[in-house]
Backbone as a printed PyTorch tensor [residue, N CA C, xyz], in Angstrom:
tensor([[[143.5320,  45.1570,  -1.1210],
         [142.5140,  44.4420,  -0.3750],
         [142.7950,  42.9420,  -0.4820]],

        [[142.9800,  42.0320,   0.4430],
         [143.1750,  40.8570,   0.9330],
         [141.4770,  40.0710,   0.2450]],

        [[141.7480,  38.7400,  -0.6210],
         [140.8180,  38.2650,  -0.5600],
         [140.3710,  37.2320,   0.6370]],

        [[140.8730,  37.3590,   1.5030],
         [140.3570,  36.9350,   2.9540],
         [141.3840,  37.4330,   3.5170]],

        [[141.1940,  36.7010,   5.3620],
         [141.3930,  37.6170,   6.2430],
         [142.0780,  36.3870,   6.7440]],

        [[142.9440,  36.9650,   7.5120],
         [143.6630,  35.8670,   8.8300],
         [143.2080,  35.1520,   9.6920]],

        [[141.7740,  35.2390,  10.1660],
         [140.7580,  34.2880,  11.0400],
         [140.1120,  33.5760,   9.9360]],

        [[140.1120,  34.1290,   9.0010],
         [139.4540,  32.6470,   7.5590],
         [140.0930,  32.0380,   7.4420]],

        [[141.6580,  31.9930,   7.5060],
         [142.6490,  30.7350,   7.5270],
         [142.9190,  30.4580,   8.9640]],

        [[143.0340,  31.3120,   9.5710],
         [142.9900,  29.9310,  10.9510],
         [142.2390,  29.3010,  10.9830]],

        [[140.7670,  29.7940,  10.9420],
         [139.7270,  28.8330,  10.6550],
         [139.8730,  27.4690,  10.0690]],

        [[140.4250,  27.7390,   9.3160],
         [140.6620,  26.6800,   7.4080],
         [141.8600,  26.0440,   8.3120]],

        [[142.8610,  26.1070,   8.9500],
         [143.8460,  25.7240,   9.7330],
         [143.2170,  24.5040,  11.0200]],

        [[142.0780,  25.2980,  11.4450],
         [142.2930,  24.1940,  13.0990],
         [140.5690,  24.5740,  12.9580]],

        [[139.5050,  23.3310,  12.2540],
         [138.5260,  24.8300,  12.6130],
         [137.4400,  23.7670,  13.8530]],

        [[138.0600,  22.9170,  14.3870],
         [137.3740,  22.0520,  15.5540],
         [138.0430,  22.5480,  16.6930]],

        [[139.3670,  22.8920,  16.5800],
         [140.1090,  23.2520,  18.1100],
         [140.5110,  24.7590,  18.0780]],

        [[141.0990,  25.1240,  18.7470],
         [141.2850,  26.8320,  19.5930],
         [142.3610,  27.2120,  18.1240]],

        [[141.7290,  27.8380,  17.8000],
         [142.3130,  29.0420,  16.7060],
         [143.5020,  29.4870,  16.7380]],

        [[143.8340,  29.6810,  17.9790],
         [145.0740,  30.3890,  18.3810],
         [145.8370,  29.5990,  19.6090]],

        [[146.4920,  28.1080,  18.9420],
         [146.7270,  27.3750,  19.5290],
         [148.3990,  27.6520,  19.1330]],

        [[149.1730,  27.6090,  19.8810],
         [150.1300,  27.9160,  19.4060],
         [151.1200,  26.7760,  19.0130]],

        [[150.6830,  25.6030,  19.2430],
         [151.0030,  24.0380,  18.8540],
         [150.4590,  23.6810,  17.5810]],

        [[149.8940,  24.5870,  16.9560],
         [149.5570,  23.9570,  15.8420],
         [149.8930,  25.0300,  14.8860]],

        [[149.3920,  25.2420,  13.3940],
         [149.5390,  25.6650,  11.7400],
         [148.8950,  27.2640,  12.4860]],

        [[147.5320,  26.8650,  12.7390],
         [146.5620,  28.0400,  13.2150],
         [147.5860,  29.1810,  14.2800]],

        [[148.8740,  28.7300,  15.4290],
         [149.0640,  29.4000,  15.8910],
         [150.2680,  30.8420,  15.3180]],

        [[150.2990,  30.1820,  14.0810],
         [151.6780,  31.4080,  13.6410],
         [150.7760,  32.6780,  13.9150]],

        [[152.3490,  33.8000,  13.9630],
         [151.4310,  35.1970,  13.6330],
         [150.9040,  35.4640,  12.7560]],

        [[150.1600,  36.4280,  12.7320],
         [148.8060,  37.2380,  12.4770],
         [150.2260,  37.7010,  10.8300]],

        [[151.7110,  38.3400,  11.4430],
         [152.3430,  38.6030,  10.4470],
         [152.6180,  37.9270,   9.0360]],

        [[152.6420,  36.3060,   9.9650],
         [153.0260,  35.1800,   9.0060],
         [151.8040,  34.6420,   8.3120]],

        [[150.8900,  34.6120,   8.5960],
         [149.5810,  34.4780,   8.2040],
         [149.3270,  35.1870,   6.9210]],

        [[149.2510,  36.6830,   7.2440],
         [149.5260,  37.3330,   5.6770],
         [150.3420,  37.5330,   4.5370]],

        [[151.3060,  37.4910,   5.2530],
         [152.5370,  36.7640,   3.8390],
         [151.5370,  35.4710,   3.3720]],

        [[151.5040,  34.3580,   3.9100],
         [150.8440,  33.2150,   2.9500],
         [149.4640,  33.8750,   2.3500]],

        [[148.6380,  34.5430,   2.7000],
         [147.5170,  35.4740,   2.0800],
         [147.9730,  35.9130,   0.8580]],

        [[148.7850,  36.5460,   1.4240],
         [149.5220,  37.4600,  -0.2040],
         [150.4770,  36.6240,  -0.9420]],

        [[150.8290,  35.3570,  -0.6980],
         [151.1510,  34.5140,  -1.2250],
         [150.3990,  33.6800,  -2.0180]],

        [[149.0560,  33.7120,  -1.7590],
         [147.9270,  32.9800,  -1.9970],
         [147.5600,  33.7400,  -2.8580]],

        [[147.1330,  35.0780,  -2.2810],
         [146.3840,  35.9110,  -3.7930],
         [147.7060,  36.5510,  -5.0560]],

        [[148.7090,  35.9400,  -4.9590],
         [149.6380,  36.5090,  -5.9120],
         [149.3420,  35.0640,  -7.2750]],

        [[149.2780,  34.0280,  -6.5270],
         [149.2170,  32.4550,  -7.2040],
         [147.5920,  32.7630,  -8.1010]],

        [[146.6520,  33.3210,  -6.9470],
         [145.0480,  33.5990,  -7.7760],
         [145.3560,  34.6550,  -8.7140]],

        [[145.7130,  35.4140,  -8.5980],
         [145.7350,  37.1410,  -9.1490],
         [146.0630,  36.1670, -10.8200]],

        [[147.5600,  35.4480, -10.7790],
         [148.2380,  35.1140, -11.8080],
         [147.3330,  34.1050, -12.8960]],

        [[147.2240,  33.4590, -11.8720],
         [145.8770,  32.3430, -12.9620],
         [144.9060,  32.7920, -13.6930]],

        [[144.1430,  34.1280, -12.8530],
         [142.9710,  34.1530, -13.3130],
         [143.1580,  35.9840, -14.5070]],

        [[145.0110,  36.3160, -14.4470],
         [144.6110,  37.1230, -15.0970],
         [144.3510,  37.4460, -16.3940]],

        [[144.2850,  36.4620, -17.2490],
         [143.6740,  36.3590, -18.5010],
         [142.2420,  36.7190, -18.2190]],

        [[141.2920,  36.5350, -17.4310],
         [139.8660,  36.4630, -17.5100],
         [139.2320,  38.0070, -16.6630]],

        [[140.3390,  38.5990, -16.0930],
         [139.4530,  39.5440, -15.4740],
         [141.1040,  40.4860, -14.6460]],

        [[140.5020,  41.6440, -14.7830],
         [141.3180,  42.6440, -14.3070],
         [141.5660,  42.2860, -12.6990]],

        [[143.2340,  42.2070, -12.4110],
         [143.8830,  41.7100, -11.1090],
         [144.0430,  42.7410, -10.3680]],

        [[144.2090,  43.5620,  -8.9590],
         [143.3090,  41.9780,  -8.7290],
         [141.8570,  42.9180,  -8.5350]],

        [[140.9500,  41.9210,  -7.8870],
         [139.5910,  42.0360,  -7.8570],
         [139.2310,  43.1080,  -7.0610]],

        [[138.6090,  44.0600,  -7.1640],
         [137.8860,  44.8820,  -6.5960],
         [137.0800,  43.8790,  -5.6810]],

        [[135.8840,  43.2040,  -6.5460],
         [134.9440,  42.4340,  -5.4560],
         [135.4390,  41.5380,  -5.8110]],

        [[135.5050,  40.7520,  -4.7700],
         [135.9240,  39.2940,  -4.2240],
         [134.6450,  38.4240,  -4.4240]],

        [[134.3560,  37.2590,  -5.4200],
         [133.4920,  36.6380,  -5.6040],
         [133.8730,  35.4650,  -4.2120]],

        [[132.9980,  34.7940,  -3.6370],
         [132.9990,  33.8070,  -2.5370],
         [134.2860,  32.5400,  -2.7900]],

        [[134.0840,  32.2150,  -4.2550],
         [134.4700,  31.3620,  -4.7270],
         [135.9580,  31.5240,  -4.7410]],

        [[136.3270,  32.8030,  -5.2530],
         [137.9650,  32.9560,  -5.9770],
         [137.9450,  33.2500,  -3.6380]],

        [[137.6660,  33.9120,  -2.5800],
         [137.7930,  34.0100,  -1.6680],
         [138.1470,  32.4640,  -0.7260]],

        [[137.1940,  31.9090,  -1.0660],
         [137.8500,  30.2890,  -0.6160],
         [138.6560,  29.6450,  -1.2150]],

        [[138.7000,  29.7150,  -2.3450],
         [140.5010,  28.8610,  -2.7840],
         [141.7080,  29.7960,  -2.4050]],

        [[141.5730,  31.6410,  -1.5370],
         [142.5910,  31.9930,  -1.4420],
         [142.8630,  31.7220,   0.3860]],

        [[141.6440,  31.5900,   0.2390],
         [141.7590,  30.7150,   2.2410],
         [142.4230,  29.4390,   2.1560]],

        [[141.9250,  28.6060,   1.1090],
         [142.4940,  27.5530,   1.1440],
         [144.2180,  27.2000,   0.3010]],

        [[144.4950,  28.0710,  -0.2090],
         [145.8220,  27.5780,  -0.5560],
         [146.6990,  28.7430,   0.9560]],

        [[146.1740,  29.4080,   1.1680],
         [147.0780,  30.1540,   2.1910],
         [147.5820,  29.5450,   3.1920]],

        [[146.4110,  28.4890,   3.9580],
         [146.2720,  27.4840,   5.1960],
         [147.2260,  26.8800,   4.4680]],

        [[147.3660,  26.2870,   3.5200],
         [147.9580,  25.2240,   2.9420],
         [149.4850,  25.5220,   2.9160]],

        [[149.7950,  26.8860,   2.2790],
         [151.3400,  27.2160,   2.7200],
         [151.4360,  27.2810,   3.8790]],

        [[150.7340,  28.0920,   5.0920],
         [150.8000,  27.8150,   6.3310],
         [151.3200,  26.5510,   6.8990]],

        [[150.5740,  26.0810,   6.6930],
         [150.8950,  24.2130,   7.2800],
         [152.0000,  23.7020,   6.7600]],

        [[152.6670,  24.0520,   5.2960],
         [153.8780,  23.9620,   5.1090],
         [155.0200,  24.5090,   6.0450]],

        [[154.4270,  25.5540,   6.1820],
         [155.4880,  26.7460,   6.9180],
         [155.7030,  25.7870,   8.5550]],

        [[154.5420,  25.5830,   9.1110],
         [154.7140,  25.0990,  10.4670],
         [155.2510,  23.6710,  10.2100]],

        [[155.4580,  22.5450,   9.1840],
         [155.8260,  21.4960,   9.3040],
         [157.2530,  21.4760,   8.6270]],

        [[157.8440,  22.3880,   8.3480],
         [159.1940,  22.9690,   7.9600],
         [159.5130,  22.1330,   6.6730]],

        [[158.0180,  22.1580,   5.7920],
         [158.2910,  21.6690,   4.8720],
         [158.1200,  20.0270,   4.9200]],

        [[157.8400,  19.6590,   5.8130],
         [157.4400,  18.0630,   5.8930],
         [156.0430,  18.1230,   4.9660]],

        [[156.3030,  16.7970,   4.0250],
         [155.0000,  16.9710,   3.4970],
         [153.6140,  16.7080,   4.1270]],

        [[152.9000,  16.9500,   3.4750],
         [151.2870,  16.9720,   4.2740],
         [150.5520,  15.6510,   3.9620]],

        [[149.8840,  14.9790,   5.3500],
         [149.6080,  13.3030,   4.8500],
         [148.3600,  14.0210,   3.8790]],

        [[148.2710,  13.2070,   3.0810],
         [147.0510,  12.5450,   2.0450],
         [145.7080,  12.9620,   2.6200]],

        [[145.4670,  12.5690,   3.6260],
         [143.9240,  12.6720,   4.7980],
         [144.1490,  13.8330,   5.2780]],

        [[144.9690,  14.6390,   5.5000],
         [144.9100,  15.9320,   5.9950],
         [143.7220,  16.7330,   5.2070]],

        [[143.0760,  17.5570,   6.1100],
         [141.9210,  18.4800,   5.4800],
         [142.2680,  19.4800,   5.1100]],

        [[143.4330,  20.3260,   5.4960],
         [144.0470,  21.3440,   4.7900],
         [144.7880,  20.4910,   3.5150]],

        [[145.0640,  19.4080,   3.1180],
         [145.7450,  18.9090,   2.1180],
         [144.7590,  18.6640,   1.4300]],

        [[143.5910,  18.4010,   1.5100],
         [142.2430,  17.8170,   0.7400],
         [141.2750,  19.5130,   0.6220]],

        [[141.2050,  20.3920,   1.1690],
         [141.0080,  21.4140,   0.7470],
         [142.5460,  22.2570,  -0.1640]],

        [[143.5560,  22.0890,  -0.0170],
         [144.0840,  22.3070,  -1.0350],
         [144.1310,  21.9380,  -2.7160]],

        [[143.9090,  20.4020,  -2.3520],
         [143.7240,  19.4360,  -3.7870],
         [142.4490,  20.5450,  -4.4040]],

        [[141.6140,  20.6340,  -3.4730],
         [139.8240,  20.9140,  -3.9430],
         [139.9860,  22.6160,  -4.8550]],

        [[140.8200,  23.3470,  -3.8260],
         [141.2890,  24.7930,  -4.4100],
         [141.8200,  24.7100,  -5.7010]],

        [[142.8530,  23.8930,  -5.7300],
         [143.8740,  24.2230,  -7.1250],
         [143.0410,  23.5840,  -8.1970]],

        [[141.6580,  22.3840,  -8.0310],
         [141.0630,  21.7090,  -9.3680],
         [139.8740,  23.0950,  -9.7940]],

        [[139.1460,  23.9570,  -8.5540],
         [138.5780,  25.0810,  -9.0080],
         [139.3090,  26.1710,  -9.1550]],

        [[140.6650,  26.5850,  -9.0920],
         [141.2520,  27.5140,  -9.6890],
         [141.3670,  26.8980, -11.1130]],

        [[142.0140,  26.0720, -11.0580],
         [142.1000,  25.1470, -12.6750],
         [140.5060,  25.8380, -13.0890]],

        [[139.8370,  25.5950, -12.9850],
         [138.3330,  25.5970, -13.6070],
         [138.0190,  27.2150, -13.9870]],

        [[138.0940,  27.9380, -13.2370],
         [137.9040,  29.2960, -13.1990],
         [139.0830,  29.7780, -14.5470]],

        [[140.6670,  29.5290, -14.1810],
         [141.3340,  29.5190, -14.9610],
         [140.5120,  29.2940, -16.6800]],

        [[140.2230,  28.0860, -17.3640],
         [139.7640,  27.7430, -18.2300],
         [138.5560,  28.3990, -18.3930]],

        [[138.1540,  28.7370, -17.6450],
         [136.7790,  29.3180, -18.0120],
         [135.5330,  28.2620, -17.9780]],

        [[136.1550,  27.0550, -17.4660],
         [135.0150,  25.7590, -17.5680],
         [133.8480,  26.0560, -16.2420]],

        [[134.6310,  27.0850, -15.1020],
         [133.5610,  27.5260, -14.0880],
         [133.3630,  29.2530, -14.2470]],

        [[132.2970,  29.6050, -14.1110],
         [132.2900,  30.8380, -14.6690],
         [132.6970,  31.7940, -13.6810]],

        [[133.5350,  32.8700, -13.8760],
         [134.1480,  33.7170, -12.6070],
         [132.8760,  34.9920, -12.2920]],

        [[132.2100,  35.0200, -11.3280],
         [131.3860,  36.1800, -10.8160],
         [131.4670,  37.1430, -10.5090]],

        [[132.0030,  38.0440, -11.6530],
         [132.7670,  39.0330, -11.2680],
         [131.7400,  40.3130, -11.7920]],

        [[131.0490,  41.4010, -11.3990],
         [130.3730,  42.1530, -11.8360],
         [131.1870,  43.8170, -12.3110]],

        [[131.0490,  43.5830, -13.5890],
         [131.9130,  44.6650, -14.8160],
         [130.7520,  45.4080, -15.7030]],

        [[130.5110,  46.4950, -15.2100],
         [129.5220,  47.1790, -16.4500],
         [130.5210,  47.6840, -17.1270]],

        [[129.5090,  47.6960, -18.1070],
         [130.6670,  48.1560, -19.5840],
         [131.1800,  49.7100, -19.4110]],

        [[130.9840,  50.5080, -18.2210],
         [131.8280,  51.7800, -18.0640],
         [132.7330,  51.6350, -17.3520]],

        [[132.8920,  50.4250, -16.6970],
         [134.3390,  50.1120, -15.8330],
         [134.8720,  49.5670, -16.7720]],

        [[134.6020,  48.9880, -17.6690],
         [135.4690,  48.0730, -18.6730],
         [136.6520,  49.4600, -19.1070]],

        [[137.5930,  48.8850, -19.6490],
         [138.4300,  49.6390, -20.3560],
         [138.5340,  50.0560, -21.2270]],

        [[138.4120,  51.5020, -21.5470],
         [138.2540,  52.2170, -22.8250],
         [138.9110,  52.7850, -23.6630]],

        [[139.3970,  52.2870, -24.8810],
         [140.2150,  52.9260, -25.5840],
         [140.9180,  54.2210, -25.9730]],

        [[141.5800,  54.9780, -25.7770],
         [141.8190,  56.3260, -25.8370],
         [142.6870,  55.9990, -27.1120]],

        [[142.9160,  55.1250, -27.5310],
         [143.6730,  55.3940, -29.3060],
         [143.5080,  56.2020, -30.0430]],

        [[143.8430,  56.7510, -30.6520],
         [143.1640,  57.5300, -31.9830],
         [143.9300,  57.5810, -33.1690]],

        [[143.0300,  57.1560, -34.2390],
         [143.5580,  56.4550, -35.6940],
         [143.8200,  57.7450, -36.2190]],

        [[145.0250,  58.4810, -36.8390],
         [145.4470,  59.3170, -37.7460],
         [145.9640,  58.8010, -39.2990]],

        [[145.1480,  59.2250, -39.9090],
         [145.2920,  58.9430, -41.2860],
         [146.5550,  60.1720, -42.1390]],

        [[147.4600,  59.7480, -42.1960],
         [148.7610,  60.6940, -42.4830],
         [148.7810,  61.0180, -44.0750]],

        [[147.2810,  60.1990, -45.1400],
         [147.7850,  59.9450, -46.0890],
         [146.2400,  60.4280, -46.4600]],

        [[146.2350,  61.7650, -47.3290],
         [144.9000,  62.6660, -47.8060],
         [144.8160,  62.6470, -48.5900]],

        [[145.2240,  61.9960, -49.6830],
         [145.1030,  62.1630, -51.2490],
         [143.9480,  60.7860, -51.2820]],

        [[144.1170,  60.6850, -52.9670],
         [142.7770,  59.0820, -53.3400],
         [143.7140,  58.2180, -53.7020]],

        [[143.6730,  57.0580, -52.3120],
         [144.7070,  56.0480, -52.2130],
         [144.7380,  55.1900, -53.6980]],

        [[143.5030,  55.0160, -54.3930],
         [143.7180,  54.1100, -55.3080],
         [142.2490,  54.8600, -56.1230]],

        [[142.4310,  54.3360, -57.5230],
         [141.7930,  55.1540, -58.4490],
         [140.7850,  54.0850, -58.9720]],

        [[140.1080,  54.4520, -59.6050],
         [139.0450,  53.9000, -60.1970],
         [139.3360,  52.8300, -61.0840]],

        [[140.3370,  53.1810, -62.0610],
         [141.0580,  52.5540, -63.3610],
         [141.6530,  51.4600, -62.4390]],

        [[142.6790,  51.8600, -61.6090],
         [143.3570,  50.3780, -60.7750],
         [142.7290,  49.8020, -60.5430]],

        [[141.5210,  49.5910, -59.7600],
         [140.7610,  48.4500, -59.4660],
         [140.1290,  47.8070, -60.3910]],

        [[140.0410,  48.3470, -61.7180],
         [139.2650,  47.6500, -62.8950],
         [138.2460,  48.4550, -62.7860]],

        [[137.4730,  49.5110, -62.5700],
         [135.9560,  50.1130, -62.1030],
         [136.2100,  51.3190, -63.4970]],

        [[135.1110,  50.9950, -64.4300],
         [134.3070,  52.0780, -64.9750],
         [133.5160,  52.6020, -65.0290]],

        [[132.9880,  53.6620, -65.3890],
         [131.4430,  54.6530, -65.2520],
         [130.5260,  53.5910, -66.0020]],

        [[129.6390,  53.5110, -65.1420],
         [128.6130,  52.6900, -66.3240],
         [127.6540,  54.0010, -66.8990]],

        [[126.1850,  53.5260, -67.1060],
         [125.6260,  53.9810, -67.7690],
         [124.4760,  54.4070, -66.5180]],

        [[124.3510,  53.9250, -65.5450],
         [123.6520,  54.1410, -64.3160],
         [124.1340,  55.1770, -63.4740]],

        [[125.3180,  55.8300, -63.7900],
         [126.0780,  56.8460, -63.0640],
         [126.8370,  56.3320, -61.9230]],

        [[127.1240,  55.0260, -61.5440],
         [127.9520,  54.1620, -60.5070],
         [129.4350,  53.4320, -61.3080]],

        [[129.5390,  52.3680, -60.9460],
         [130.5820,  52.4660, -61.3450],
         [130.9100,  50.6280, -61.5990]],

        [[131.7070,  49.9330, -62.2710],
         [131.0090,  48.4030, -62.6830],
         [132.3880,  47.9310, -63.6410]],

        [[132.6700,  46.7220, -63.3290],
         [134.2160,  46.0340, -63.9960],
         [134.1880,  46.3990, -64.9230]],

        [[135.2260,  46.7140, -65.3160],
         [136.0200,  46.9310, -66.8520],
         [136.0430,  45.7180, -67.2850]],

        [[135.3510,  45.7880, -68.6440],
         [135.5390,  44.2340, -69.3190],
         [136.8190,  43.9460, -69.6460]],

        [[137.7650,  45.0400, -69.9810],
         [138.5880,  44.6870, -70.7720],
         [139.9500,  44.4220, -69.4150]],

        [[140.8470,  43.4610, -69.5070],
         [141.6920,  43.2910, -68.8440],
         [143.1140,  43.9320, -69.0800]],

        [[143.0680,  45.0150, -68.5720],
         [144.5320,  45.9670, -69.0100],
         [146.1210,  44.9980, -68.6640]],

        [[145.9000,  44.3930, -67.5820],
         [147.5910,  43.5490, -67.9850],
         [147.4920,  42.1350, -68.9910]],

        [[146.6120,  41.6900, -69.0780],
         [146.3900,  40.4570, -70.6190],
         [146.2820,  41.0920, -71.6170]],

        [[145.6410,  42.6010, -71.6340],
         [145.3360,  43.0240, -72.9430],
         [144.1710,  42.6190, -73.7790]],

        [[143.6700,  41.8480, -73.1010],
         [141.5290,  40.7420, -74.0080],
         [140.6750,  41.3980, -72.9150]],

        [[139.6460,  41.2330, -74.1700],
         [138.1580,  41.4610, -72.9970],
         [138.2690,  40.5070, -72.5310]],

        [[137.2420,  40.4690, -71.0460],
         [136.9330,  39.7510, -69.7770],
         [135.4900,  38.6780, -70.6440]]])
């Protein structure tokens, strides 16, 4: 599942003039469009996968617009054959804006909205086998004698010095 769609970046591409202008970023194909999508959510998937299982089932709004916005952004690379992008460009200023809230999400300084009940979480199927059935360590080794309470309480006497405690 695509965290956006190919009319969210044309949009994000040309979103005052005709969408499907073929003079401009907005007019590549629909083909080329999703390569930068999946170019886009491979860059999100990677950042954010310390914080949450990649990729997202639900698409929070947030992680969905920085993948509109870095996609347009390779786009516009793609159509300017790599000429860089002026400064004032709005796909260049929604790019800047994407990569400082991926940064954020990344760190955890913005919180990611991602809804996980604890039965989707991941559940351990390990299982601890104890290979070793005997009594690992004895009473005497640890220093522990019978007291007088029927439990069990330091040995005064120190068996490797040889003196009471």
């Amino acid at each position: 599942m695509s965290y956006c769609t190919v009319a969210d970046v044309r949009g994000a591409l040309d979103p005052d003039g005709d969408p499907s202008d073929p003079t401009s970023a907005a007019g590549q194909s629909d083909a080329a469009l999703t390569a930068h999508i999946a170019e886009a959510q491979a860059e999100v998937d990677a950042r954010l996968a310390a914080r949450a299982t990649m990729p997202l089932a639900t698409v929070p709004t947030l992680v969905a617009n920085i993948t509109r916005d870095i996609a347009a952004y390779l786009a516009m690379l793609t159509y300017r054959k790599g000429d860089p992008i002026p400064q004032g460009d709005t796909v260049a200023a929604r790019y800047a804006r994407a990569q400082q809230l991926l940064a954020g999400l990344q760190s955890g300084e913005i919180p990611l909205d991602i809804a996980t009940a604890p039965a989707e979480q991941a559940v351990s199927q390990d299982t601890v086998v104890n290979a070793y059935d005997g009594a690992l360590f004895q009473q005497s080794e640890l220093g522990l004698v019978p007291t007088t309470g029927g439990g069990y309480g330091q040995d005064p006497w120190n068996h490797r010095s040889g003196q009471w405690i």
